[in-house]
N, C-alpha and C positions, 0 to 999 in steps of 0.2 A: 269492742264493747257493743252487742247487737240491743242490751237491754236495758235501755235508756228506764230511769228514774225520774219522780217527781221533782225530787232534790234538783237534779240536773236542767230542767225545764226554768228554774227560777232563775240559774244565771244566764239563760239564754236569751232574758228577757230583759228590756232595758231599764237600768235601775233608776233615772230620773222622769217625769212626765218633762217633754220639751217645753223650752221657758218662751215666752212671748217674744219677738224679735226685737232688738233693744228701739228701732226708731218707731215703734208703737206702742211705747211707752215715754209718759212725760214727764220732768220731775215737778216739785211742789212751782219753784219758782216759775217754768214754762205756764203748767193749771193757771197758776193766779195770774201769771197777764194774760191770757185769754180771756178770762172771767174776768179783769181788768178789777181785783183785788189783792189785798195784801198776801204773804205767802201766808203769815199767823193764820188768817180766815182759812186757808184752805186745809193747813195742818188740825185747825178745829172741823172744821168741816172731815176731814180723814175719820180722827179720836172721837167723833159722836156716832160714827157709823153713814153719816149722808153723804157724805163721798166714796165709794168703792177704790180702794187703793193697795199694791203689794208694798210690805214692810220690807227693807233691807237687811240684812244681819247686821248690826252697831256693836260698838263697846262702849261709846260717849253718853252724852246726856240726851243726846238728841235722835231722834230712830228718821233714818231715812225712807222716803216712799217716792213709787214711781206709779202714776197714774196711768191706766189703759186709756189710748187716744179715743177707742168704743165705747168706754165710759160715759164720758164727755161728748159724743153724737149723742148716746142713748138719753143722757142728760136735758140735750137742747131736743131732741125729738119728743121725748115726753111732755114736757112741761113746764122746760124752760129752768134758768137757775134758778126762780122763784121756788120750787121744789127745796130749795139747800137751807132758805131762810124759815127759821120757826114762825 
């Protein structure tokens, strides 16, 4: 086949973006003892948007999230958790 296709170029291409390496990522309970609060707080702190967090896929009641470790420097570099509380 000398005549490669557009079609053909899209499976040559990788079909996921590469996912963050799992130990740079932290889950809800790690977050809250760093921040030495309850896990609730941080699951609130996710659901209002002031925490930056990836959702897991669930089928429960409860949506799992795992926090970027960079998050949480860029959190304490900025301006501290004080930034989280209204």
């Amino acid at each position: 086949m000398a005549h490669q296709t557009q079609a053909d170029d899209i499976y040559s291409e990788p079909k996921t973006k590469e996912l963050d390496h799992p130990s740079e990522l932290l889950t809800v309970h790690e977050v809250a003892q760093r921040l030495r609060v309850d896990d609730t707080t941080v699951r609130r702190w996710i659901k209002s948007g002031a925490l930056d967090a990836v959702a897991l896929p669930h089928s429960g009641k409860r949506c799992g999230y795992r926090v970027r470790k960079h998050t949480l420097t860029a959190l304490f570099n900025e301006s501290g958790a004080r930034s989280l509380i209204p």
